[in-house]
Chimera marker file (.cmm) of the C-alpha trace (Angstrom):
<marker_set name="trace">
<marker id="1" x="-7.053" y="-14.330" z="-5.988" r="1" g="1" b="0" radius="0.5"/>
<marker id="2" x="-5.363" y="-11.115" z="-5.725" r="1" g="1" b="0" radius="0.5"/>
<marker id="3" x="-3.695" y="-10.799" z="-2.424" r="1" g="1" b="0" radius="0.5"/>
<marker id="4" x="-1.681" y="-13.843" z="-0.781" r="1" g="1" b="0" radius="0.5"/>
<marker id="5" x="-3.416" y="-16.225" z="1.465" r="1" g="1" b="0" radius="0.5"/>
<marker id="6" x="-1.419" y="-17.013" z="5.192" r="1" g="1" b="0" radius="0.5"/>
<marker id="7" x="-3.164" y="-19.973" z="6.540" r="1" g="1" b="0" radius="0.5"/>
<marker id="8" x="-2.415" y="-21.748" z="9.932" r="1" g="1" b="0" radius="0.5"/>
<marker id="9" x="-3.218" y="-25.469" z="10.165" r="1" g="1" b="0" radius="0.5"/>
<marker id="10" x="-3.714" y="-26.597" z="13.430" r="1" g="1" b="0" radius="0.5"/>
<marker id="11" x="-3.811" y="-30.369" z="14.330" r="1" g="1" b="0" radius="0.5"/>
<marker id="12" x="-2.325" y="-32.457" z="16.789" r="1" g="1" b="0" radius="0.5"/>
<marker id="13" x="-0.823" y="-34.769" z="14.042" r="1" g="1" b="0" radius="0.5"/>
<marker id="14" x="2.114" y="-33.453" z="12.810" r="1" g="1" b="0" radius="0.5"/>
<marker id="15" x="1.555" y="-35.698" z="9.328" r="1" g="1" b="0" radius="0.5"/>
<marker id="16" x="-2.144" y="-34.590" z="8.925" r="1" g="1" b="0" radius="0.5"/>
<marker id="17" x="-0.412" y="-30.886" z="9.309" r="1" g="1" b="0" radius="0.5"/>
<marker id="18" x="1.575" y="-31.515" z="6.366" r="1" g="1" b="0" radius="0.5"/>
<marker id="19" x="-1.134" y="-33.322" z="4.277" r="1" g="1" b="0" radius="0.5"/>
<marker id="20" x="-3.057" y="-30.515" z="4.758" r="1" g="1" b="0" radius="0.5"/>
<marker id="21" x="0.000" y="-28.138" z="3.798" r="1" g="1" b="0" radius="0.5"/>
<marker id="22" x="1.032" y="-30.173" z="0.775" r="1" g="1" b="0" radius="0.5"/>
<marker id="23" x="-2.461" y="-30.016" z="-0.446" r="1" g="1" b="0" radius="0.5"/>
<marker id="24" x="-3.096" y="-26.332" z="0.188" r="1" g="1" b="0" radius="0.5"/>
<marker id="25" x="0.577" y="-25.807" z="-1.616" r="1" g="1" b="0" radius="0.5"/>
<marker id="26" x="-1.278" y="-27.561" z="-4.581" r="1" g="1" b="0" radius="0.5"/>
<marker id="27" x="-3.882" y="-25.487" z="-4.701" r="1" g="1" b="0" radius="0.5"/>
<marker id="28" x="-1.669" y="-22.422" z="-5.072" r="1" g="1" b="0" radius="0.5"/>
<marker id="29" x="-1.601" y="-20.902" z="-1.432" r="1" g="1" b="0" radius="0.5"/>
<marker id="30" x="2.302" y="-21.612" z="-0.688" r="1" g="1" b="0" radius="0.5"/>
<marker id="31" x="2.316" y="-19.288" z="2.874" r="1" g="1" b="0" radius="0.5"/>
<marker id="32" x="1.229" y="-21.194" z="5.637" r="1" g="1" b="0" radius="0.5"/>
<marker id="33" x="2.524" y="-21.868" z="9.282" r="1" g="1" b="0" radius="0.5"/>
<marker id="34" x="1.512" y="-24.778" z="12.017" r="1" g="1" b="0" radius="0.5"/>
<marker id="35" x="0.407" y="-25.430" z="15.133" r="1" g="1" b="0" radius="0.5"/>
<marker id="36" x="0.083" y="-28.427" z="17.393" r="1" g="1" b="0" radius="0.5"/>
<marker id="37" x="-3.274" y="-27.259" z="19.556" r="1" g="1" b="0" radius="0.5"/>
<marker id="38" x="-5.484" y="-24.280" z="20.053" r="1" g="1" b="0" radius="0.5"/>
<marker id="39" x="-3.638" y="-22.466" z="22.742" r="1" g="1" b="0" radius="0.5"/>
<marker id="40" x="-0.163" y="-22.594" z="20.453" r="1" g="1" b="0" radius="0.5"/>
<marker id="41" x="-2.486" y="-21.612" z="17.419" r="1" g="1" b="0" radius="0.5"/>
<marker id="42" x="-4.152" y="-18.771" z="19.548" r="1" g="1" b="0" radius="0.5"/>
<marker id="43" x="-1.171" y="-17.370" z="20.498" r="1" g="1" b="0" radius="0.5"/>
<marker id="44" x="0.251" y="-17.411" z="16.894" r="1" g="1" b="0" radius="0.5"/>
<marker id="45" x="-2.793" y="-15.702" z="15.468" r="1" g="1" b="0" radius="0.5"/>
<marker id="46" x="-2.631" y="-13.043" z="18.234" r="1" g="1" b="0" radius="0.5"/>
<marker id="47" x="0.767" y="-12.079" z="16.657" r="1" g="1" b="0" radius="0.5"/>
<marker id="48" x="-1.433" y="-11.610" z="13.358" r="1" g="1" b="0" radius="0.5"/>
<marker id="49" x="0.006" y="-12.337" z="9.914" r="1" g="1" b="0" radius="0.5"/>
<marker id="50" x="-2.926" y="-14.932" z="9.224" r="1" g="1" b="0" radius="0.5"/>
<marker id="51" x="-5.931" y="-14.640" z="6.703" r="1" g="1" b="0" radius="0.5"/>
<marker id="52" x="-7.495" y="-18.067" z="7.276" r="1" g="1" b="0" radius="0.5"/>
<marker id="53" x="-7.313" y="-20.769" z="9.740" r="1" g="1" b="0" radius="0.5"/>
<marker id="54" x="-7.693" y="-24.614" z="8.818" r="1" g="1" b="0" radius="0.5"/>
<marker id="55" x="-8.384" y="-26.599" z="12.287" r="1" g="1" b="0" radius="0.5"/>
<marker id="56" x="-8.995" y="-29.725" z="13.730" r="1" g="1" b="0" radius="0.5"/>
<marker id="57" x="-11.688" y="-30.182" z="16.204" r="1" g="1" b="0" radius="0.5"/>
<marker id="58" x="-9.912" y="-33.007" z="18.500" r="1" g="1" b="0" radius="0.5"/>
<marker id="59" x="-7.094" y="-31.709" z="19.820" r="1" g="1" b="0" radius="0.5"/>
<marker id="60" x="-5.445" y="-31.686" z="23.679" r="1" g="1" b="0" radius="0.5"/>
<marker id="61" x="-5.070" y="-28.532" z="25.784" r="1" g="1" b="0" radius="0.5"/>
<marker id="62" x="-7.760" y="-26.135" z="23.483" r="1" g="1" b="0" radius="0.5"/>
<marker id="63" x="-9.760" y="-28.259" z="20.641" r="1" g="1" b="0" radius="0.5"/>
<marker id="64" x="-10.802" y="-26.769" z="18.036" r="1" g="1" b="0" radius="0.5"/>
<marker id="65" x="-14.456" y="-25.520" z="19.055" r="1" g="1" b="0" radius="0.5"/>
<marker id="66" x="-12.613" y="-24.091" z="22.133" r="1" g="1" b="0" radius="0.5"/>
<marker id="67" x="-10.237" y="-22.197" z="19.625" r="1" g="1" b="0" radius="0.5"/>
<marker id="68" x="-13.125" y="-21.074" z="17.575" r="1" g="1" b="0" radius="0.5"/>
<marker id="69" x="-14.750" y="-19.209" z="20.273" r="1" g="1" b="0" radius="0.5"/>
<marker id="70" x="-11.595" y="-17.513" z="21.173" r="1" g="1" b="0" radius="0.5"/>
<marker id="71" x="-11.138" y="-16.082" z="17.697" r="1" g="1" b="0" radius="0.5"/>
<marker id="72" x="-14.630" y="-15.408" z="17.343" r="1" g="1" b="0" radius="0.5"/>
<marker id="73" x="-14.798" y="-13.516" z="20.732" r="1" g="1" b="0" radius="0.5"/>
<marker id="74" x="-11.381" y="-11.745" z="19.555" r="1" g="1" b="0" radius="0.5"/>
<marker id="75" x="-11.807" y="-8.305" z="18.146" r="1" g="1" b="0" radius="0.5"/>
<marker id="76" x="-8.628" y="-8.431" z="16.236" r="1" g="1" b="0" radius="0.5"/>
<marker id="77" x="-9.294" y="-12.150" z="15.018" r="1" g="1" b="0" radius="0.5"/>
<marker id="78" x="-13.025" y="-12.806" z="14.266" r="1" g="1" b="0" radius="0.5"/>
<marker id="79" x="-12.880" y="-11.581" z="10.916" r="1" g="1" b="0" radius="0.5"/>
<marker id="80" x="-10.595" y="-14.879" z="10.113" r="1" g="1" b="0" radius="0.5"/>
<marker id="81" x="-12.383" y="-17.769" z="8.462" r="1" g="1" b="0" radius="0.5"/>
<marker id="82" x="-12.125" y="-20.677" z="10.471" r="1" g="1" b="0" radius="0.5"/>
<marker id="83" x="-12.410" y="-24.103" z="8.339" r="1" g="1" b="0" radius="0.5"/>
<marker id="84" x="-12.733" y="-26.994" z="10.733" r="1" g="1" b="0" radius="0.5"/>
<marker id="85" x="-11.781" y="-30.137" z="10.436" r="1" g="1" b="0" radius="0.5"/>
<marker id="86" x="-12.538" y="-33.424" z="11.828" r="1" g="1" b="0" radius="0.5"/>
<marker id="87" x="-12.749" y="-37.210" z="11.586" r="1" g="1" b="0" radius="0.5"/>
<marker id="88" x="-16.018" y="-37.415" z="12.736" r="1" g="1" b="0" radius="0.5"/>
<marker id="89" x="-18.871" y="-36.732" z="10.658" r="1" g="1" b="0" radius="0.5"/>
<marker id="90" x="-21.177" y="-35.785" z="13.578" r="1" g="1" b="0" radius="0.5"/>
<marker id="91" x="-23.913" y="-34.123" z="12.690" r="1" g="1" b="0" radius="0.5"/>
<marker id="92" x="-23.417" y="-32.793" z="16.131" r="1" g="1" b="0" radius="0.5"/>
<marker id="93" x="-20.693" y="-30.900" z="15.302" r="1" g="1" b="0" radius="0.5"/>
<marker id="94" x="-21.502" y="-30.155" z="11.934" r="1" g="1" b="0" radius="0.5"/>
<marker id="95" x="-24.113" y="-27.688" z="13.935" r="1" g="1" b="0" radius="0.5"/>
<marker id="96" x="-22.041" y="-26.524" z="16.527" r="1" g="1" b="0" radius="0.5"/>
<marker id="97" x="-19.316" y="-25.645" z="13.976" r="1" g="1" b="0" radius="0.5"/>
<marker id="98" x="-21.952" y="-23.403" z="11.664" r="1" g="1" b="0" radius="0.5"/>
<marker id="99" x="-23.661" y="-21.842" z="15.463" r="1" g="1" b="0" radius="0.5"/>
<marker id="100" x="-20.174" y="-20.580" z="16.452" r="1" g="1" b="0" radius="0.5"/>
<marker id="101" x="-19.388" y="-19.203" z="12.892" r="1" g="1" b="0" radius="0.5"/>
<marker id="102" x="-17.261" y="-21.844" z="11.633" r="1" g="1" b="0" radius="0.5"/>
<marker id="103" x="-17.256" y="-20.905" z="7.766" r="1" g="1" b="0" radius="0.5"/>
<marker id="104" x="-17.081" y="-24.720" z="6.409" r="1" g="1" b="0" radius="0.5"/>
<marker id="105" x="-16.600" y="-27.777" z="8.208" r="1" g="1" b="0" radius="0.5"/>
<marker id="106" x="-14.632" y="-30.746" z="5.986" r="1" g="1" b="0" radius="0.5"/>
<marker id="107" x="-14.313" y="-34.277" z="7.553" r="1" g="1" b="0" radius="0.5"/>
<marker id="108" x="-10.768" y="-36.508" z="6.971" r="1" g="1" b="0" radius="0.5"/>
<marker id="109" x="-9.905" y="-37.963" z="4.640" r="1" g="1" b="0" radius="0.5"/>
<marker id="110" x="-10.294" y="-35.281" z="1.866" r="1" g="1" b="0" radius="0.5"/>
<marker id="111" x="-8.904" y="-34.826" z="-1.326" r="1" g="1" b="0" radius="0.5"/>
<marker id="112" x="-7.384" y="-31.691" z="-2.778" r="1" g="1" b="0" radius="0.5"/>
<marker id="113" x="-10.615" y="-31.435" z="-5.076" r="1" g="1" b="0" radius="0.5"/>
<marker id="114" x="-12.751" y="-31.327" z="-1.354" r="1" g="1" b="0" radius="0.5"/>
<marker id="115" x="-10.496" y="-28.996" z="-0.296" r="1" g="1" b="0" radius="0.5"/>
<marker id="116" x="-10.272" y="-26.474" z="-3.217" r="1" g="1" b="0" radius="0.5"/>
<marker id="117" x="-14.392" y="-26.725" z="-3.374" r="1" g="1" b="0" radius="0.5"/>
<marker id="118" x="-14.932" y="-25.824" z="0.215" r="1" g="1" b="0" radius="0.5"/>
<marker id="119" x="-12.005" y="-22.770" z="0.093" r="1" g="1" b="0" radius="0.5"/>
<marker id="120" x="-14.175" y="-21.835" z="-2.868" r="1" g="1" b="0" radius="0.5"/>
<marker id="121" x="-17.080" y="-21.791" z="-1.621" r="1" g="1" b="0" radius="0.5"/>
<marker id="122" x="-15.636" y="-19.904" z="1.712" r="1" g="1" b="0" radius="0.5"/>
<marker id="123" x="-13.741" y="-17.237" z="-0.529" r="1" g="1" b="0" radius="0.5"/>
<marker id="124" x="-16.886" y="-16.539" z="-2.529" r="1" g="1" b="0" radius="0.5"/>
<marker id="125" x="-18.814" y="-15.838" z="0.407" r="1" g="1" b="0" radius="0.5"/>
<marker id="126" x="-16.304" y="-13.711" z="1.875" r="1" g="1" b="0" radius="0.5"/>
<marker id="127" x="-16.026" y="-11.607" z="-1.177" r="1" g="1" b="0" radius="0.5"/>
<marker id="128" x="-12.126" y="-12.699" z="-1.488" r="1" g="1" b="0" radius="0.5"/>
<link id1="1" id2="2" r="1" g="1" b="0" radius="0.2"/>
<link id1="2" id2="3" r="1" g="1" b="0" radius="0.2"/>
<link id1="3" id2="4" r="1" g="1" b="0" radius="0.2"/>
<link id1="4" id2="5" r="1" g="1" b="0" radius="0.2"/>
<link id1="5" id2="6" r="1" g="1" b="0" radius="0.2"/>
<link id1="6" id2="7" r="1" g="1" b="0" radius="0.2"/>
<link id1="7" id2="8" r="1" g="1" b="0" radius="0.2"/>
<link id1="8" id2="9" r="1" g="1" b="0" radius="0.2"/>
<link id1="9" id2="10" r="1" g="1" b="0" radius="0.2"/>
<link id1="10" id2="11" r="1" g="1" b="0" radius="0.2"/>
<link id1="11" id2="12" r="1" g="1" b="0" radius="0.2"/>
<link id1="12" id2="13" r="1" g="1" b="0" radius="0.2"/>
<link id1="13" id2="14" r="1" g="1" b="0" radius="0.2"/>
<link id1="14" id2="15" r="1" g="1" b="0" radius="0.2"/>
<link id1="15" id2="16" r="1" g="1" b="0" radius="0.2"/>
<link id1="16" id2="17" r="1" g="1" b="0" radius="0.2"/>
<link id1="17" id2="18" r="1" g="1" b="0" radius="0.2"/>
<link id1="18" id2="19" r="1" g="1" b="0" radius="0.2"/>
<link id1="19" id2="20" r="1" g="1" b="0" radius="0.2"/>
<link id1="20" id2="21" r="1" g="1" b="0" radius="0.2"/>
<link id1="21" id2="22" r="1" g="1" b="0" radius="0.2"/>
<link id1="22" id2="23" r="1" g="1" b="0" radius="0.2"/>
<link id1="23" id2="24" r="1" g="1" b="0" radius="0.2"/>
<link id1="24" id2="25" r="1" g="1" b="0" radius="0.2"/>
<link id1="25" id2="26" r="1" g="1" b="0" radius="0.2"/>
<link id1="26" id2="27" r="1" g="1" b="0" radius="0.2"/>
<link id1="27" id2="28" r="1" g="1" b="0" radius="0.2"/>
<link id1="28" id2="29" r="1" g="1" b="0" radius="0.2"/>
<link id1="29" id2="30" r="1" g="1" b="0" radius="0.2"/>
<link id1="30" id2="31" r="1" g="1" b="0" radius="0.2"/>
<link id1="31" id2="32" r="1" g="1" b="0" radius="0.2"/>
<link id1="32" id2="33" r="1" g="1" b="0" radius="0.2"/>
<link id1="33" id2="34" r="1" g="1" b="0" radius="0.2"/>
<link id1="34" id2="35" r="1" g="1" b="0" radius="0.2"/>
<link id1="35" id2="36" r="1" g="1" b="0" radius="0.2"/>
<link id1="36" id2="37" r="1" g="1" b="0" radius="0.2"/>
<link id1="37" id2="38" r="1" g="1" b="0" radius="0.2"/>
<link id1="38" id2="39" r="1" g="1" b="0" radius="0.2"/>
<link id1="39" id2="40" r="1" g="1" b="0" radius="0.2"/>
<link id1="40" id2="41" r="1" g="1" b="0" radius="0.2"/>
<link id1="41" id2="42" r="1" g="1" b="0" radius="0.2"/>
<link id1="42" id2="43" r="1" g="1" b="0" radius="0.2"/>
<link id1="43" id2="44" r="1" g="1" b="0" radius="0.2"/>
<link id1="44" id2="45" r="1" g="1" b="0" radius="0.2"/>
<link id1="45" id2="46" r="1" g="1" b="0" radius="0.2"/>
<link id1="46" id2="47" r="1" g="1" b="0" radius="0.2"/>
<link id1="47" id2="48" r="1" g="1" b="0" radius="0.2"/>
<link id1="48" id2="49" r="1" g="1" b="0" radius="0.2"/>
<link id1="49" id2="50" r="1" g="1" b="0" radius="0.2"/>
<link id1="50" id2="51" r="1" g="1" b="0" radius="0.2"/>
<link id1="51" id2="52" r="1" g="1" b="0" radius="0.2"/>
<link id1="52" id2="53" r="1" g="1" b="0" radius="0.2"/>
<link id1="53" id2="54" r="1" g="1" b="0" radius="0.2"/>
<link id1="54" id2="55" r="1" g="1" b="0" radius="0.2"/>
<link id1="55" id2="56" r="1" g="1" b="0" radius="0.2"/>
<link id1="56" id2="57" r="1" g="1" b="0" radius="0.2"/>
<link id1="57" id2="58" r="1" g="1" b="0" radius="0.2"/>
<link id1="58" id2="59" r="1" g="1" b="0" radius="0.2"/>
<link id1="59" id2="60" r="1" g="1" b="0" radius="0.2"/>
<link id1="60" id2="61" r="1" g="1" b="0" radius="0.2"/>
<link id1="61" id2="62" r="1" g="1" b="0" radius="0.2"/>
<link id1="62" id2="63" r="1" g="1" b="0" radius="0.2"/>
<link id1="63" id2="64" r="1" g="1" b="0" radius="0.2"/>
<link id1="64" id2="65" r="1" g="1" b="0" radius="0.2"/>
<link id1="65" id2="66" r="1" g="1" b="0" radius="0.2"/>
<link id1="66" id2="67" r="1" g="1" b="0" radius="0.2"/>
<link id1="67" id2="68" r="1" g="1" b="0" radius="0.2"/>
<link id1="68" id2="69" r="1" g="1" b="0" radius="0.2"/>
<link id1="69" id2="70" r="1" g="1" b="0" radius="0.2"/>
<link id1="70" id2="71" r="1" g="1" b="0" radius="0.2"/>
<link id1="71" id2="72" r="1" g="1" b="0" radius="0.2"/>
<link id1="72" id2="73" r="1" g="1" b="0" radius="0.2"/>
<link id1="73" id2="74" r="1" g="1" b="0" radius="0.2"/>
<link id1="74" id2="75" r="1" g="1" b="0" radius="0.2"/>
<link id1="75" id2="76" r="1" g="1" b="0" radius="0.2"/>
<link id1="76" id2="77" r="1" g="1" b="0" radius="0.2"/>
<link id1="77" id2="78" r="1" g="1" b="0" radius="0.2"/>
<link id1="78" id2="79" r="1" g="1" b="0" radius="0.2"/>
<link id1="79" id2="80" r="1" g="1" b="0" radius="0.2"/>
<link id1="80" id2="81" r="1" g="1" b="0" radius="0.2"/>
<link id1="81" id2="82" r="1" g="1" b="0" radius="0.2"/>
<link id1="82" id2="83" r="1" g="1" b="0" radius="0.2"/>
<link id1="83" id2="84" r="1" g="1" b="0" radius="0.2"/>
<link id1="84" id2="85" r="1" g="1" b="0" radius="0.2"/>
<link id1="85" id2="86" r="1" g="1" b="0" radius="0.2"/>
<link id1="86" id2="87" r="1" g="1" b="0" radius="0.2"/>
<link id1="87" id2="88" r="1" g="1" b="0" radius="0.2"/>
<link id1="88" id2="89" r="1" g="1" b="0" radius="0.2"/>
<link id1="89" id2="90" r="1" g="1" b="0" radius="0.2"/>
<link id1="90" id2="91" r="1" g="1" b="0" radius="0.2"/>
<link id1="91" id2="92" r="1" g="1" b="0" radius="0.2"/>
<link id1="92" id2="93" r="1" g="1" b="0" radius="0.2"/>
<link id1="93" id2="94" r="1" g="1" b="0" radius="0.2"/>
<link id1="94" id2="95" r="1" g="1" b="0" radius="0.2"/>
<link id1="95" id2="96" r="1" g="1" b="0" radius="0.2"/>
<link id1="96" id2="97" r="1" g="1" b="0" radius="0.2"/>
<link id1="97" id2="98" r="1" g="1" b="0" radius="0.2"/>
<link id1="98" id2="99" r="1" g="1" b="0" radius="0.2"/>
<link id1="99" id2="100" r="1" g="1" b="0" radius="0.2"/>
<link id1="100" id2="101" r="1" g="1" b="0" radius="0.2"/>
<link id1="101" id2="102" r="1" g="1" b="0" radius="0.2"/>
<link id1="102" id2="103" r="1" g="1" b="0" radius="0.2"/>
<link id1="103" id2="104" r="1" g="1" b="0" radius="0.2"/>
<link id1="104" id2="105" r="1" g="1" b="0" radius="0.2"/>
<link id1="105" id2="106" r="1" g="1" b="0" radius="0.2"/>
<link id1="106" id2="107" r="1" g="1" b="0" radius="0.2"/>
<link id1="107" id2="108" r="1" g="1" b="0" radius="0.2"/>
<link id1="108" id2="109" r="1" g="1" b="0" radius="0.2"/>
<link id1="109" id2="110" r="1" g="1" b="0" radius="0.2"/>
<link id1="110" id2="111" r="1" g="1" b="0" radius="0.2"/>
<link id1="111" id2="112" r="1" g="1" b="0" radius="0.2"/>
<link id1="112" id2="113" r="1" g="1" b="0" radius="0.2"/>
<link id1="113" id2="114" r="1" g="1" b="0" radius="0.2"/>
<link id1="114" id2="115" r="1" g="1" b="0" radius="0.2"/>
<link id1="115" id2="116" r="1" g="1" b="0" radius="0.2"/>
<link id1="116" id2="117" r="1" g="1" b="0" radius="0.2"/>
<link id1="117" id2="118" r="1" g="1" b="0" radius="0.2"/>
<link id1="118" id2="119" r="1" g="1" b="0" radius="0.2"/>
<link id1="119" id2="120" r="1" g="1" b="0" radius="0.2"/>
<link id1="120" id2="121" r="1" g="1" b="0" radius="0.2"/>
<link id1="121" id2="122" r="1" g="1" b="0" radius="0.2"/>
<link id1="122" id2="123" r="1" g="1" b="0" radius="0.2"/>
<link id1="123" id2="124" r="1" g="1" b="0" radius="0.2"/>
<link id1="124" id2="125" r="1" g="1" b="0" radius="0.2"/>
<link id1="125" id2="126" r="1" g="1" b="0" radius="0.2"/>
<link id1="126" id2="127" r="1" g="1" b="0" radius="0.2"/>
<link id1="127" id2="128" r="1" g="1" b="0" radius="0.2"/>
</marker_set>
């Protein structure tokens, strides 16, 4: 990867944040920022900086399909991949995710290796 990655993780757990931080550290992408919900995340994201967004789906105030919509619907932001996350395997969601052009959807718990695949996969597809 030639340029440096900024992610934002967004997830109302502050430890599944830093899982999700520690993890993408391992894999090599060392600039990332948080977020507690969708509206906080939205408002980062409108101050730009970020390449790729890692959220959760269940969150309070803006979840994460809310969130999607807004980036998607933003002409500054809908270039950003947006990788979901979520504890539910739903296939459900798993749709709605991929309609509103989620680019990967990864359910908790997941492993660096999960992780790393599904970036990937997302990268190669973006030409990245």
């Amino acid at each position: 990867m030639s340029t440096p990655m900024k992610f934002l993780i967004v997830d109302d757990f502050s430890t599944m944040r830093r899982i999700v931080r520690n993890l993408l550290k391992e894999i090599g992408h060392t600039d990332a920022d948080e977020a507690e919900d969708g509206a906080i995340a939205l408002s980062k994201l409108r101050n730009g900086g970020f390449n790729f967004v890692v959220s959760d789906i269940n969150m309070p105030n803006m979840n994460g399909f809310e969130l999607l919509a807004e980036i998607k619907k933003d002409e500054k932001l809908k270039h950003l991949p947006v990788l979901m996350v979520t504890a539910e395997a739903r296939k459900e969601d798993i749709v709605m995710a991929a309609q509103n052009g989620a680019a990967g959807y990864i359910v908790k718990p997941f492993t660096k290796a999960t992780l790393e695949e599904k970036l990937a996969n997302i990268f190669k597809k973006l030409g990245i």
